[in-house]
C-alpha positions in Angstrom: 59.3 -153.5 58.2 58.8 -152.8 54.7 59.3 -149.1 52.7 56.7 -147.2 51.9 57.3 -147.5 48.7 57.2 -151.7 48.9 53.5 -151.0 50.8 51.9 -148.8 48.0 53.4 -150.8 45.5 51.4 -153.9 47.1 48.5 -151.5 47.5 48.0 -150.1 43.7 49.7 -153.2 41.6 46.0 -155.4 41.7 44.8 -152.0 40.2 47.7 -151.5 37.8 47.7 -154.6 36.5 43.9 -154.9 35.8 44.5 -151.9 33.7 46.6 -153.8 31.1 49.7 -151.8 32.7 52.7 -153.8 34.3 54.0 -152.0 37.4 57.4 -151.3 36.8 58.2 -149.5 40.0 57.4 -147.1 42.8 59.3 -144.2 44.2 58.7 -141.4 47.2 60.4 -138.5 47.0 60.8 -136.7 50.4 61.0 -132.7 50.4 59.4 -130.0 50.7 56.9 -131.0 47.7 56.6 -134.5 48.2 56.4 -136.6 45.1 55.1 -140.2 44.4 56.1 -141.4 41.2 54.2 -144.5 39.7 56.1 -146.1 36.9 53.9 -148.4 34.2 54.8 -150.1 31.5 53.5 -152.2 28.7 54.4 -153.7 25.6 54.5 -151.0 22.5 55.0 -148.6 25.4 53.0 -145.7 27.3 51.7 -143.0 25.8 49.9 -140.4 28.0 46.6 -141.2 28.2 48.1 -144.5 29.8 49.1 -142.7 32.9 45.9 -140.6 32.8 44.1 -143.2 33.3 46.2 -145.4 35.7 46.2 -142.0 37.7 42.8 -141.6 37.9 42.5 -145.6 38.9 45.3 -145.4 41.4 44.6 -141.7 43.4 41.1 -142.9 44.7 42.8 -146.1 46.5 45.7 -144.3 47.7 43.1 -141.4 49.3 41.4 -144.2 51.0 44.2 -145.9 52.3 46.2 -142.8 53.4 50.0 -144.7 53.6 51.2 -141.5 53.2 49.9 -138.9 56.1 51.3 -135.5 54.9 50.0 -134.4 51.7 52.0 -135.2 48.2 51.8 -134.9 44.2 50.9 -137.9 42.4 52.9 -138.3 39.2 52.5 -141.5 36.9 54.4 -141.7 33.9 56.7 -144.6 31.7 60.2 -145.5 33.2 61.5 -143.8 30.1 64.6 -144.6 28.3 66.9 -144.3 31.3 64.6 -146.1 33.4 65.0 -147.0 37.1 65.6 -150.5 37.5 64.2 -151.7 41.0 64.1 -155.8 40.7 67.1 -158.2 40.0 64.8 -159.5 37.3 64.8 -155.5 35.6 68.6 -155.8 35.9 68.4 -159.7 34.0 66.3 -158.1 31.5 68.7 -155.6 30.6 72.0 -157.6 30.5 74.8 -156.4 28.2 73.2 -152.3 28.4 74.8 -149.6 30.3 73.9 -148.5 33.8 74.7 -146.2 36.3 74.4 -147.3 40.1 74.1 -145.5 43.2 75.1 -147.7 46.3 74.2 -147.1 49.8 77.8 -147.7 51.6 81.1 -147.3 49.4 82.4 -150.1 47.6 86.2 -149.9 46.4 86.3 -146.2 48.1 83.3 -145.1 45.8 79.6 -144.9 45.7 78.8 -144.7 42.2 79.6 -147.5 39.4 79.3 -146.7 35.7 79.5 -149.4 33.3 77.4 -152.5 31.5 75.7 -155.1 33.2 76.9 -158.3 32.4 75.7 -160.5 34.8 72.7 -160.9 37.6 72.3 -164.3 40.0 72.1 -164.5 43.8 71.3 -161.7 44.9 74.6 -160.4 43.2 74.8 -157.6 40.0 77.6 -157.6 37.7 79.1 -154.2 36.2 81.7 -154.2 33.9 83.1 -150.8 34.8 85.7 -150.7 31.5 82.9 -149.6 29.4 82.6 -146.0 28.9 79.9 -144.8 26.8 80.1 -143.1 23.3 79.0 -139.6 22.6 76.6 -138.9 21.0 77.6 -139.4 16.7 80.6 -140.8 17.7 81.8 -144.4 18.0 84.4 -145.4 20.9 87.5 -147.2 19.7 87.8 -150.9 21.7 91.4 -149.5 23.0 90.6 -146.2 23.9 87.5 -146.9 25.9 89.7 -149.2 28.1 92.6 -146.8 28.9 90.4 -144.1 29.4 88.5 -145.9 32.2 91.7 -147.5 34.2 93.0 -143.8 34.3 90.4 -143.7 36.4 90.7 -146.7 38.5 93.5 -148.5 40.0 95.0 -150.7 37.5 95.2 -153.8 39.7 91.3 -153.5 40.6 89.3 -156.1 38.3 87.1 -153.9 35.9 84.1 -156.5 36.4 82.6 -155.2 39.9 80.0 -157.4 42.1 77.3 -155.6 43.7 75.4 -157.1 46.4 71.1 -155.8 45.3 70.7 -154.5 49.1 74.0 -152.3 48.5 72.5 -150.5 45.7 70.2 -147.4 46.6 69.4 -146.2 42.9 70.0 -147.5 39.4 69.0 -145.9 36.1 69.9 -147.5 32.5 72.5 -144.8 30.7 71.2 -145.6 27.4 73.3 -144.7 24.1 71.1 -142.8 21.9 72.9 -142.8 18.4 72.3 -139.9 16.7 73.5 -140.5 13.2 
């Protein structure tokens, strides 16, 4: 049976993409104020009169459809700089850039994998987990970045960690913003 979120994003992507607007991803958020967040995309970027109007395109289809029956907010916006990557194909795109991944069962006695991705076939993503990103204005010496992250880790445990796509629960890019 497919997620709700694979049904709406069936449901509204016709209507997204008419719009000009690729369909990035979908996302429910459970709780006591429900949330469904609608992420476009386009080339040059989203401004806010994108998702104004992809809002306004998208909430009369999703009242008459109803696929979710308590009530909910509506949020469209960009995937932003640290965007949610839901597709193997978002993970292709963004080989060689830092990520952080959230698995649903442990892998090597952890649930969370920070690193870059370098790699993305069958069904399979790549992390090399020696990368540690650089503060802000500062620039991370090859050496140092290494022995910081196998303090971490066992030093027998390859740094290059494969991830099955239907392990991984969440991922968001952990981009490096260079400030000088």
């Amino acid at each position: 049976m497919a997620s709700i979120q694979d049904r709406i994003k069936e449901m509204i992507k016709p209507t997204v993409e008419s719009l000009g607007y690729d369909l990035w991803g979908v996302e429910y958020i459970k709780g006591k104020h429900p949330t469904l967040l609608v992420f476009i995309d386009k080339e040059g970027g989203i401004v806010i009169e994108d998702c104004e109007i992809a809002s306004d395109a998208i909430s009369p289809l999703l009242d008459v459809e109803d696929p979710i029956e308590s009530e909910y907010d509506l949020e469209v916006s960009s995937p932003g700089l640290d965007r949610p990557l839901f597709t193997l194909e978002q993970f292709a795109k963004y080989i060689d850039q830092p990520v952080v991944v959230h698995l649903r069962m442990a892998q090597q006695s952890r649930r969370k994998f920070t690193g870059k991705i370098v790699e993305v076939s069958d069904n399979i993503v790549k992390i090399d987990t020696s990368y540690v990103k650089p503060k802000p204005g500062k620039k991370v010496k090859p050496g140092k970045a290494l022995a910081k992250n196998k303090a971490k880790t066992n030093e027998d445990q390859d740094p290059i960690v494969e991830i099955m796509f239907s392990n991984i629960l969440k991922a968001n890019l952990d981009p490096v913003i260079d400030l000088f």
